[in-house]
KOLMAR-12060 format. One record per residue (C-alpha): x, y, z. Coordinates in nm, 4 decimals. Layout:
BEGIN
+----------+----------+----------+
!        x !        y !        z !
+----------+----------+----------+
!        X !        Y !        Z !
...
+----------+----------+----------+
This chain:
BEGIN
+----------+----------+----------+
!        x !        y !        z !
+----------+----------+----------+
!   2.9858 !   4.5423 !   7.5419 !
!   3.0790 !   4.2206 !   7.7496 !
!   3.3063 !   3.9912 !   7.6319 !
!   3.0718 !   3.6971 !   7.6594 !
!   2.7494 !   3.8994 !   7.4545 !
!   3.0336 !   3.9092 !   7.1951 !
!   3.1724 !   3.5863 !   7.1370 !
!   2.7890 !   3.4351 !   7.1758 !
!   2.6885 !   3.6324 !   6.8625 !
!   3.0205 !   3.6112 !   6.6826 !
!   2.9275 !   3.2275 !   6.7328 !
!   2.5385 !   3.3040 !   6.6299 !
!   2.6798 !   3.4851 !   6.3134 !
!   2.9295 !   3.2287 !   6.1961 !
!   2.6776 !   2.9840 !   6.2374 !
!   2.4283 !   3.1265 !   6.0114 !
!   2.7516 !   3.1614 !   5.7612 !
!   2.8211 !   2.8174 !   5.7809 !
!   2.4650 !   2.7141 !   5.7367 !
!   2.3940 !   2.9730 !   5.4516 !
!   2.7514 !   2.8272 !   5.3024 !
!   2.6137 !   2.4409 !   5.3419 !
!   2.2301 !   2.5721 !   5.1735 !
!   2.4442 !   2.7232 !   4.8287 !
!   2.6326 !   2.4571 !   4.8275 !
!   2.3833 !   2.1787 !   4.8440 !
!   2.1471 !   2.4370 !   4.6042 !
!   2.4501 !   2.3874 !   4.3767 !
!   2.5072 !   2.0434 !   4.3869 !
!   2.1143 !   1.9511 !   4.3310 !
!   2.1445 !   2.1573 !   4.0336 !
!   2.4712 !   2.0532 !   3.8621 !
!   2.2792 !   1.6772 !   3.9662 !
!   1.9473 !   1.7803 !   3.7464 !
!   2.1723 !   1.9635 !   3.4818 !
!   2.3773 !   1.6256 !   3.4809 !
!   2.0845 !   1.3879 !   3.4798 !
!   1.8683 !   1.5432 !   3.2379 !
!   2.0981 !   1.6716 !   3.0577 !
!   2.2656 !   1.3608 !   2.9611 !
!   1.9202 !   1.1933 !   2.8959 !
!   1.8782 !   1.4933 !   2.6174 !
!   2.2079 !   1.4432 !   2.4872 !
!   2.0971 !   1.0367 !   2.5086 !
!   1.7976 !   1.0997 !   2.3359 !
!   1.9455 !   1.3537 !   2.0623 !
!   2.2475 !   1.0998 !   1.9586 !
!   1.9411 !   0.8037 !   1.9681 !
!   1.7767 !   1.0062 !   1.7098 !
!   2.0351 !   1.0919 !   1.5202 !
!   2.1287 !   0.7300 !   1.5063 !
!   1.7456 !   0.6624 !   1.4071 !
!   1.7581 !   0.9256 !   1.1387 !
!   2.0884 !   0.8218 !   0.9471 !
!   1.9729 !   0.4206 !   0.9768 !
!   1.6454 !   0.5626 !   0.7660 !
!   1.8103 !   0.7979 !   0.5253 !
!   2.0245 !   0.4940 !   0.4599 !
!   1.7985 !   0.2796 !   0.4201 !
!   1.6102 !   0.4600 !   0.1662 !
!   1.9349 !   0.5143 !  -0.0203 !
!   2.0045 !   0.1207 !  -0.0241 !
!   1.7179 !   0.1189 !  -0.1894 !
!   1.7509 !   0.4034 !  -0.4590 !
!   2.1055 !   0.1763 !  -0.5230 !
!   1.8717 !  -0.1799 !  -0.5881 !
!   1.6615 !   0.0457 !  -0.8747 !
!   2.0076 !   0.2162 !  -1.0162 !
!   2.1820 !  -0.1388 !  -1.0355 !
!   1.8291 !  -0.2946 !  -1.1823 !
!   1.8868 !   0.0262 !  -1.4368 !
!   2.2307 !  -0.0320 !  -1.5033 !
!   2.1442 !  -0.3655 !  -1.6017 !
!   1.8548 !  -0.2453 !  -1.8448 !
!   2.1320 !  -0.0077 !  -1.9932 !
!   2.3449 !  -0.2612 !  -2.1037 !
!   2.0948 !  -0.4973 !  -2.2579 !
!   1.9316 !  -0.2174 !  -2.4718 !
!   2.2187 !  -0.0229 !  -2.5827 !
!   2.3459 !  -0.4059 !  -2.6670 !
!   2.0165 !  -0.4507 !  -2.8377 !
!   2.0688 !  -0.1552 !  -3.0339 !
!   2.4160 !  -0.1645 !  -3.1557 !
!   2.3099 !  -0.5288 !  -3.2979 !
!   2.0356 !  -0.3723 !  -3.4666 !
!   2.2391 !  -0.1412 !  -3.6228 !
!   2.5029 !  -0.4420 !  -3.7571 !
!   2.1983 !  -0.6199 !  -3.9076 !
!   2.0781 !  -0.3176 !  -4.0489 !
!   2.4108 !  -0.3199 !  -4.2516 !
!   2.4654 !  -0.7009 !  -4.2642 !
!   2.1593 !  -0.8737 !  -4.2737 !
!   2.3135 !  -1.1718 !  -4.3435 !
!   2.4165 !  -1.2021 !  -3.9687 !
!   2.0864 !  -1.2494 !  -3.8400 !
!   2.1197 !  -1.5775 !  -3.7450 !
!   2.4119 !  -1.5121 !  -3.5700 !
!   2.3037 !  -1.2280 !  -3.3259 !
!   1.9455 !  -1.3087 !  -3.3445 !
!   1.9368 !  -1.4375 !  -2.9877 !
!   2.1883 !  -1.1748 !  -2.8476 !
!   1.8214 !  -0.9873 !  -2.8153 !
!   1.6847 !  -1.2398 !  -2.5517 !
!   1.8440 !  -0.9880 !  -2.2556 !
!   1.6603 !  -0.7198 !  -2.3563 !
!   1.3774 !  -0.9217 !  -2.3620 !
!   1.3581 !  -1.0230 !  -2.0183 !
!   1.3946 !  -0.5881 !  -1.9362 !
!   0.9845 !  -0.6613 !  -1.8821 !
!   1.0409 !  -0.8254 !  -1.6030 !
!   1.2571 !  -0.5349 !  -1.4123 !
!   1.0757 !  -0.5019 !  -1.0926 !
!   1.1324 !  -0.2734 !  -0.8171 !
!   1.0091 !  -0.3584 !  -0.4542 !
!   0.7973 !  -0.0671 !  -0.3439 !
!   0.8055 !  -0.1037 !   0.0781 !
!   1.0502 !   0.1590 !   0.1034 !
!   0.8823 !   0.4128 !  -0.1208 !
!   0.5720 !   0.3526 !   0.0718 !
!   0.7354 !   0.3737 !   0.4235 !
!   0.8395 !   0.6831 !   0.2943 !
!   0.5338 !   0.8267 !   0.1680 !
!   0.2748 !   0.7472 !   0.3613 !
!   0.4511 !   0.7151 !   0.7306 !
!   0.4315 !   1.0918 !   0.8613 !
!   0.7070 !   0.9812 !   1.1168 !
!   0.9123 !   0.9164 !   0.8747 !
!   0.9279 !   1.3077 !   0.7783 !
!   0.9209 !   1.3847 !   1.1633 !
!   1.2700 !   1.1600 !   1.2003 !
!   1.4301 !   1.3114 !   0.9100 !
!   1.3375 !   1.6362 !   0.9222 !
!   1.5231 !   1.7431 !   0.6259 !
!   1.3040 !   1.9181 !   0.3861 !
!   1.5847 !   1.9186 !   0.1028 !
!   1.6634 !   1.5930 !   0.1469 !
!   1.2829 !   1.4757 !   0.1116 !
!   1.2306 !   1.7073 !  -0.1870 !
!   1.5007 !   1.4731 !  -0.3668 !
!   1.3544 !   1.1597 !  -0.2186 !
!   1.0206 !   1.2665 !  -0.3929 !
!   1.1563 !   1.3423 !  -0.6764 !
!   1.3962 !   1.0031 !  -0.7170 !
!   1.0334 !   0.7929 !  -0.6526 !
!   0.8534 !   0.9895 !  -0.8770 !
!   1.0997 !   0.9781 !  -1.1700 !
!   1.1168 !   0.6148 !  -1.0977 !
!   0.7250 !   0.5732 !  -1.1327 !
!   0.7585 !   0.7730 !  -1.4534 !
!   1.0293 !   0.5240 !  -1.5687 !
!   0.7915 !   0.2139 !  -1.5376 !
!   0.5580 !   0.3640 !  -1.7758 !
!   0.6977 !   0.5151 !  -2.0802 !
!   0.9854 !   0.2287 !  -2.0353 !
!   0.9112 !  -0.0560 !  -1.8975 !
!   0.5393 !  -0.0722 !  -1.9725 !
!   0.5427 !   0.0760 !  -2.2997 !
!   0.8718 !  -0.1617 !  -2.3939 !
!   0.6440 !  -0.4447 !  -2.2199 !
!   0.3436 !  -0.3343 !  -2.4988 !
!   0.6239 !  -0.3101 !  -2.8226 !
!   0.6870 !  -0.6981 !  -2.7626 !
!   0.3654 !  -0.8206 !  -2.6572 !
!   0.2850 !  -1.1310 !  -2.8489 !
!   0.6338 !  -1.0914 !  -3.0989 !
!   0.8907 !  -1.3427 !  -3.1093 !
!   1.1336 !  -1.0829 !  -3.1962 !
!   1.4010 !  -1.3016 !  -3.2613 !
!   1.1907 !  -1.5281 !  -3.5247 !
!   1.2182 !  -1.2889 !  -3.8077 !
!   1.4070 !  -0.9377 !  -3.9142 !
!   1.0705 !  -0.7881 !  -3.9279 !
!   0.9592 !  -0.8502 !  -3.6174 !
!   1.3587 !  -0.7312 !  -3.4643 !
!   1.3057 !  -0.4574 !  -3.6126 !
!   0.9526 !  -0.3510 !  -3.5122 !
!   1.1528 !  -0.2560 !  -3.2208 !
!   1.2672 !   0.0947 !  -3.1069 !
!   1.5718 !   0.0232 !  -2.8933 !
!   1.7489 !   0.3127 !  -2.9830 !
!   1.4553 !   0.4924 !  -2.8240 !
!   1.4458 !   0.2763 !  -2.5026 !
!   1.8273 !   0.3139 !  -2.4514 !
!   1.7663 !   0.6629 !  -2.4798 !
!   1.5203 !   0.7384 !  -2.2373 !
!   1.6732 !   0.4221 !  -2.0245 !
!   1.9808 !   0.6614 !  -2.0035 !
!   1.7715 !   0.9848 !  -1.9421 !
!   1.6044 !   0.8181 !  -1.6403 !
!   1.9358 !   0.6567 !  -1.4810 !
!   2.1235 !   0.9684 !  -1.4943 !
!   1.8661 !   1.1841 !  -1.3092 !
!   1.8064 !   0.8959 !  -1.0557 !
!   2.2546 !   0.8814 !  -1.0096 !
!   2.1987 !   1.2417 !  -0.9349 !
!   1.8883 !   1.2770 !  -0.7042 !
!   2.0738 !   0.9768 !  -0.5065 !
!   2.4275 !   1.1645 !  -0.4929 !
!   2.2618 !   1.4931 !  -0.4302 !
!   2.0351 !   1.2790 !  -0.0981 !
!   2.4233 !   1.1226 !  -0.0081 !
!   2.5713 !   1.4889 !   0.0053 !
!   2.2422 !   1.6595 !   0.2041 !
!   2.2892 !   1.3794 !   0.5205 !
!   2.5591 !   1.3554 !   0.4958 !
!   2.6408 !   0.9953 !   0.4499 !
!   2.9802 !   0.8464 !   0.3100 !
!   3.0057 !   0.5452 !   0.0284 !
!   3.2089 !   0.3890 !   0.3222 !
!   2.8804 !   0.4021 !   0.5630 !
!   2.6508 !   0.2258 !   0.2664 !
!   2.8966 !  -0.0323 !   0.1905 !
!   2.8811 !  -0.0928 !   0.5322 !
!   2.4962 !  -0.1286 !   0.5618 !
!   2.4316 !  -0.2858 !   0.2010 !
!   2.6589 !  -0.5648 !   0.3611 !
!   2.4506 !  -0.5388 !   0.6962 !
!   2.1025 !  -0.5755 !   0.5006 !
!   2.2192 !  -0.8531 !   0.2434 !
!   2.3430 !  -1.0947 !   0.5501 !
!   1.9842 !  -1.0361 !   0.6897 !
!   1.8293 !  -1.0719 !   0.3408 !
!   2.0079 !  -1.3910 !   0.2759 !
!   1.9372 !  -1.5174 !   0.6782 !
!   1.5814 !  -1.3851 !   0.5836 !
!   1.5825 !  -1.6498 !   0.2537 !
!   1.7776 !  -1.8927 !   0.4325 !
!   1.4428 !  -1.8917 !   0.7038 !
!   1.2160 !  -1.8844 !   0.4529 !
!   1.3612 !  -2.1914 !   0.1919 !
!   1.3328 !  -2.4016 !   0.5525 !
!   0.9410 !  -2.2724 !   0.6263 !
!   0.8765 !  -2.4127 !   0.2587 !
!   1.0804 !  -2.7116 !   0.3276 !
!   0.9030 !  -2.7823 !   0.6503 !
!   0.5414 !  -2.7639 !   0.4944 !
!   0.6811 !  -2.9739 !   0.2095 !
!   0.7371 !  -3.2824 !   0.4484 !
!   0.4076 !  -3.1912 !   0.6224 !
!   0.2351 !  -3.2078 !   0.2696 !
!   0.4042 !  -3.5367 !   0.1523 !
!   0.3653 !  -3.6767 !   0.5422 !
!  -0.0085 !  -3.6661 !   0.5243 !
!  -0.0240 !  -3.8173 !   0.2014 !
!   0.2055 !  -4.0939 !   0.2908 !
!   0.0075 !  -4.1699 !   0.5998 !
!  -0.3348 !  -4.2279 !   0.4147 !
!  -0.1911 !  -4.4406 !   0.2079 !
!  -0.0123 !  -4.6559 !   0.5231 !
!  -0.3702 !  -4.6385 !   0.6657 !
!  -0.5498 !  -4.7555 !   0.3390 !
!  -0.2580 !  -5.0390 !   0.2766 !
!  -0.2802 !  -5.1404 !   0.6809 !
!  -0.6778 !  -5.1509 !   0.6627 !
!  -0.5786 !  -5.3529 !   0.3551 !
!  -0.3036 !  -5.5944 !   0.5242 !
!  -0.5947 !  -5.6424 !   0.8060 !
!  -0.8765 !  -5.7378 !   0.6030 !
!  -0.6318 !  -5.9760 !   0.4177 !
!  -0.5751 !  -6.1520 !   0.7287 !
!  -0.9262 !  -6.1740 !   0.8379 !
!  -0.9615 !  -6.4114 !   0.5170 !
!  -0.6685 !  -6.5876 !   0.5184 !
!  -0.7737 !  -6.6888 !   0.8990 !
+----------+----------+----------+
C-alpha cells in the first residue's frame, strides 16, 4: 500500500473519531442539561409542595389549639363551678359569698369556635390532594367530629339547663345545675381532642417550636387584620356623621339666607 493511501485514511479515520468523540460528548452534555433543568424544576416543585403541605397541616393544627385553649377555659370555670357547689352543699350559709363565683361558667354558652378551617378541610378536595396523608386526615376527622359532638351534649345542652334561670338568685335555682356532669364530659372531650392533636403533630411531623412560630405569624396578621378593620369602621363612621352634619349646614345656610332676604 502507498504511503500517501495510508496517511489519507489514517486522517479519514481519526476524523470520524474525533467527530463521533464531539457527537457523545455533546449527546452527554444535552442530557446532563435536561437532567439538570428538569430535574431541578421537580426537586423545585417537590420542596414547593412540601412547603404548601406543612403551612396547611399547620394551619389546621393552630386551629385545633384555638378550640383546646377555648376548652381549657370551659374546664376551669366548671370544675370551679362545681367545687363551689359542693361548699354550699355543706355550708349553705356561704351563698352569698360565692354566689357570683358562678357568673364564669355562665358565660361557657357563649364558647364559640370559628368553623373556616373545618370547612376548608372538609369540603376542599385539594386539600386531601396536598396532604396526602390518610392517617393524618383520619385524626383530623375525628378531632372535628368530636368537636361537633362537644357543642351539643355540652355547650347546647348546658346552654338549655340555664335558659331563662338566674342561677345565682337563689340555691334552688344553683343547684338545678349539673356541673359535676358538664366538668365531666368537658374533661372527656378535651382529653380526646389533646390527643387527636398530638397524635396529627407526631404523623407530619411538626415540632411545638414550628407552631409557636406560626401561632406568632397568624396573630400579627390577625391583629394587622383588626387593626384594618377598626379603621374601615372608623372611616364609615365619619362618612355617617359627615352627611348628617352637612344637611344640617345646608338646612341652617338655607336658613341664614332666607334671614337675610328679610332683614334686606
Amino acid at each position: 500500500m502507498d504511503s500517501k493511501s495510508y496517511s489519507s485514511k489514517e486522517k479519514t479515520a481519526g476524523s470520524c473519531q474525533n467527530s463521533l468523540s464531539q457527537f457523545w460528548q455533546s449527546l452527554i452534555a444535552t442530557s446532563i442539561s435536561i437532567v439538570l433543568t428538569f430535574g431541578t424544576a421537580a426537586v423545585m416543585d417537590y420542596f414547593k409542595k412540601e412547603s404548601a403541605k406543612k403551612e396547611m397541616v399547620m394551619m389546621i393544627i393552630y386551629d385545633f389549639d384555638k378550640t383546646i385553649e377555648s376548652m381549657e377555659e370551659n374546664d376551669t370555670a366548671f370544675n370551679d363551678a362545681m367545687l363551689n357547689q359542693a361548699d354550699l352543699a355543706v355550708h349553705p350559709e356561704h351563698f352569698d359569698s360565692l354566689r357570683y363565683t358562678f357568673v364564669p361558667a355562665m358565660t361557657i354558652v357563649s364558647s364559640l369556635f370559628p368553623e373556616t378551617t373545618e370547612k376548608i378541610f372538609s369540603s376542599n378536595i385539594e386539600t386531601f390532594n396536598t396532604i396526602s396523608n390518610v392517617n393524618f386526615i383520619s385524626e383530623v376527622s375525628d378531632f372535628y367530629s368530636v368537636r361537633q359532638l362537644f357543642k351539643k351534649q355540652v355547650l347546647d345542652e348546658f346552654k338549655k339547663d340555664i335558659e331563662g334561670k338566674n342561677i345565682v338568685s337563689s340555691m334552688g335555682s344553683l343547684f338545678s345545675v349539673d356541673f359535676s356532669g358538664y366538668t365531666m364530659l368537658n374533661r372527656a372531650y378535651l382529653n380526646s381532642m389533646r390527643t387527636s392533636r398530638d397524635k396529627c403533630m407526631k404523623i407530619m411531623d411538626i415540632s411545638e417550636e414550628d407552631m409557636l412560630a406560626f401561632r406568632t405569624q397568624r396573630i400579627e396578621e390577625e391583629e394587622e387584620l383588626d387593626s384594618e378593620v377598626a379603621d374601615f369602621k372608623w372611616i364609615q363612621e365619619i362618612d355617617s356623621l359627615e352627611t348628617v352634619i352637612n344637611k344640617a349646614r345646608e338646612k341652617y345656610q338655607n336658613s341664614n339666607d332666607e334671614q337675610d332676604k328679610l332683614t334686606n
